[in-house]
C-alpha positions as CSV (number, residue, x, y, z in Angstrom):
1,X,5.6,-4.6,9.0
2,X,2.3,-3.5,10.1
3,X,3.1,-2.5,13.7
4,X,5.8,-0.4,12.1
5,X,3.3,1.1,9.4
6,X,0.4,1.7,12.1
7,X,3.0,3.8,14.4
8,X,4.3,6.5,11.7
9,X,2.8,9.6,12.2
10,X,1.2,9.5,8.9
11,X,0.5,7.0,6.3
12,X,3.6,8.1,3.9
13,X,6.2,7.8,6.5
14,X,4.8,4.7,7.8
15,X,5.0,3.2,4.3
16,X,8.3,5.2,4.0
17,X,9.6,2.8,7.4
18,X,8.1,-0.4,6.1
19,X,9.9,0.1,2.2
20,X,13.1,0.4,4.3
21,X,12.6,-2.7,6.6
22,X,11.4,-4.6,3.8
23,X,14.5,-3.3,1.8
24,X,17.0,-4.5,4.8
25,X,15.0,-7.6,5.2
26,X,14.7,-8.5,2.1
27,X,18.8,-8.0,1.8
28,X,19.4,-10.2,4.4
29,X,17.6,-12.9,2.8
30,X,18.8,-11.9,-0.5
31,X,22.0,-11.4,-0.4
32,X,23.4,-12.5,2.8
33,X,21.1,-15.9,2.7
34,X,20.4,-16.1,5.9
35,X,16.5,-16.9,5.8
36,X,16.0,-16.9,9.3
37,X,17.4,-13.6,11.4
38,X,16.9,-11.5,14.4
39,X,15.0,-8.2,13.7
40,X,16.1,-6.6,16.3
41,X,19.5,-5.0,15.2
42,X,17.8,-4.4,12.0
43,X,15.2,-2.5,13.4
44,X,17.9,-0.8,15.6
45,X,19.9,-0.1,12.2
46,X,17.2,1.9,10.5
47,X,16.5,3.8,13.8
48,X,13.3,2.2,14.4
49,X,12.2,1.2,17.5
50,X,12.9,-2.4,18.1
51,X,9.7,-3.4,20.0
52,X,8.5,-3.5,16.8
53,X,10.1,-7.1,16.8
54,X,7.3,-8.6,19.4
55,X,4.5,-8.1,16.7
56,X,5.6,-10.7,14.6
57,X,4.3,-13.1,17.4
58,X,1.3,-11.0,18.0
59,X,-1.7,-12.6,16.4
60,X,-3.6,-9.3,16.8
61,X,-1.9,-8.1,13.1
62,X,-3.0,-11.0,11.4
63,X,-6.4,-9.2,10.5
64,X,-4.6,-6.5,8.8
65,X,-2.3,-8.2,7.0
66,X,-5.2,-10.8,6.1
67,X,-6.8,-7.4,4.5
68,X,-3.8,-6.1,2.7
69,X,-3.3,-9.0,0.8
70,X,-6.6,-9.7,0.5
71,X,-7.1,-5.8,-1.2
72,X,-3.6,-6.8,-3.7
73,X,-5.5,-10.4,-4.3
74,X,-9.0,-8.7,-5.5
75,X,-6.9,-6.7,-8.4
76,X,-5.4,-9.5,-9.5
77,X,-7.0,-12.9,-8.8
78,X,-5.9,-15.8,-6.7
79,X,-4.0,-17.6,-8.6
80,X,-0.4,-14.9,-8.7
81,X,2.5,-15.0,-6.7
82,X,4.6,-11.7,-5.3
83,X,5.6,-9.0,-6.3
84,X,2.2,-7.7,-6.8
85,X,2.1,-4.0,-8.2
86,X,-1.2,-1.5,-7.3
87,X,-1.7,1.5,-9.2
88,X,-4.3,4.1,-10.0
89,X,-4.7,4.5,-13.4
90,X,-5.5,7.4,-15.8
91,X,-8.6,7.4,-15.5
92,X,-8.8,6.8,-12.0
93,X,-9.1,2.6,-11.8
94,X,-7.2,0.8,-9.4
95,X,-5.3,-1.8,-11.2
96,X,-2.5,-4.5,-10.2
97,X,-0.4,-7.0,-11.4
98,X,1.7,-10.0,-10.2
99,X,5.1,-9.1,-11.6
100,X,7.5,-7.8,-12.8
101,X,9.5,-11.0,-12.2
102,X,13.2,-10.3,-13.3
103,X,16.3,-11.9,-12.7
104,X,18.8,-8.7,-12.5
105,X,17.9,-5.7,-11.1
106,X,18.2,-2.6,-13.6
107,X,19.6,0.4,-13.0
108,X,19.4,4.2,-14.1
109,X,17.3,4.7,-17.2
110,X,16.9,0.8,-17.5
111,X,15.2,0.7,-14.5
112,X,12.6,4.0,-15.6
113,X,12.5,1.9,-18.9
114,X,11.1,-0.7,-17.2
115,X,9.2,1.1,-15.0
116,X,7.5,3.3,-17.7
117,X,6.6,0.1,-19.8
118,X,4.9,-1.6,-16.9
119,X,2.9,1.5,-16.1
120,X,1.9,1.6,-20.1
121,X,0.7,-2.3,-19.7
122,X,-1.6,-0.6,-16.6
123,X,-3.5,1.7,-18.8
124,X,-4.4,-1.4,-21.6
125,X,-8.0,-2.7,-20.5
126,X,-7.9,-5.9,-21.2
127,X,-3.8,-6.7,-20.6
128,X,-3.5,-9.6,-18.3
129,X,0.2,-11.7,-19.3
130,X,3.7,-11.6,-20.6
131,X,5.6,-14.7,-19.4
132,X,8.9,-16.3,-21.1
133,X,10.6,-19.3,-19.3
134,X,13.1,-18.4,-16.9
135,X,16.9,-19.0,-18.6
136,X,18.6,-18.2,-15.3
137,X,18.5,-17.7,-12.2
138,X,17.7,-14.6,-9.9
139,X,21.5,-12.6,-9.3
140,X,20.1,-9.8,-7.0
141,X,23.5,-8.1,-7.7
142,X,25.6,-6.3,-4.8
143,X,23.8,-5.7,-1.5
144,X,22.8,-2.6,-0.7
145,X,23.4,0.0,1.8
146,X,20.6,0.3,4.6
147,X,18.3,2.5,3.8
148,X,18.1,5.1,7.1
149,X,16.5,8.2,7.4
């Protein structure tokens, strides 16, 4: 992910590439269950160039990924899991928080429901929790289409 970030030609299309890797990746393992894959067709898929693939060997990434998670883990403590969310609040604070955690995906105004509650949770000093024990299991829904630019 990082070797594809650090070759866009700027920082938005760079996090543009990885979103859409992650999004395929994340389909594979998602929907297709297949927890162990080649990257290279993937990367091939989404038009990005497949050398990519060799980083995930390359030790020389491990500092910056070491610092990304490190800069998610110093806005919401140690002891979270992933997803974690970073935003800039109103007035200006970087906040973040482990979640949402949901078990289907929403859609349409659902999904900006969701989305517009979690950003109001952001803007409460002080708001740490909401937690309820899970009654089913995750059903990530249809896969998607690859994402390609």
């Amino acid at each position: 992910m990082e070797s594809v970030r650090a070759s866009a030609e700027t920082p938005e299309a760079g996090n543009n590439d990885v979103f859409r890797l992650y999004w395929e990746f994340a389909s594979h393992f998602h929907h297709d269950k297949q927890y162990q894959f080649d990257p290279v067709p993937i990367l091939a898929t989404l038009g990005i160039d497949s050398a990519h693939a060799e980083a995930a060997d390359d030790d020389s990434w491990d500092a910056e990924i070491a610092k990304r998670m490190n800069t998610g883990l110093e806005l919401v403590g140690e002891d979270v899991g992933t997803p974690i969310i970073a935003v800039e609040r109103s007035d200006g604070q970087q906040v973040g928080y482990f979640g949402p955690v949901i078990t289907k995906i929403p859609t349409g105004e659902k999904a900006t429901d969701l989305w517009d509650a979690l950003m109001t949770m952001m803007e409460a000093d002080g708001f740490f929790e909401l937690k309820k024990t899970r009654q089913e299991m995750p059903d990530p829904g249809n896969r998607p289409e690859p994402i390609v630019d």
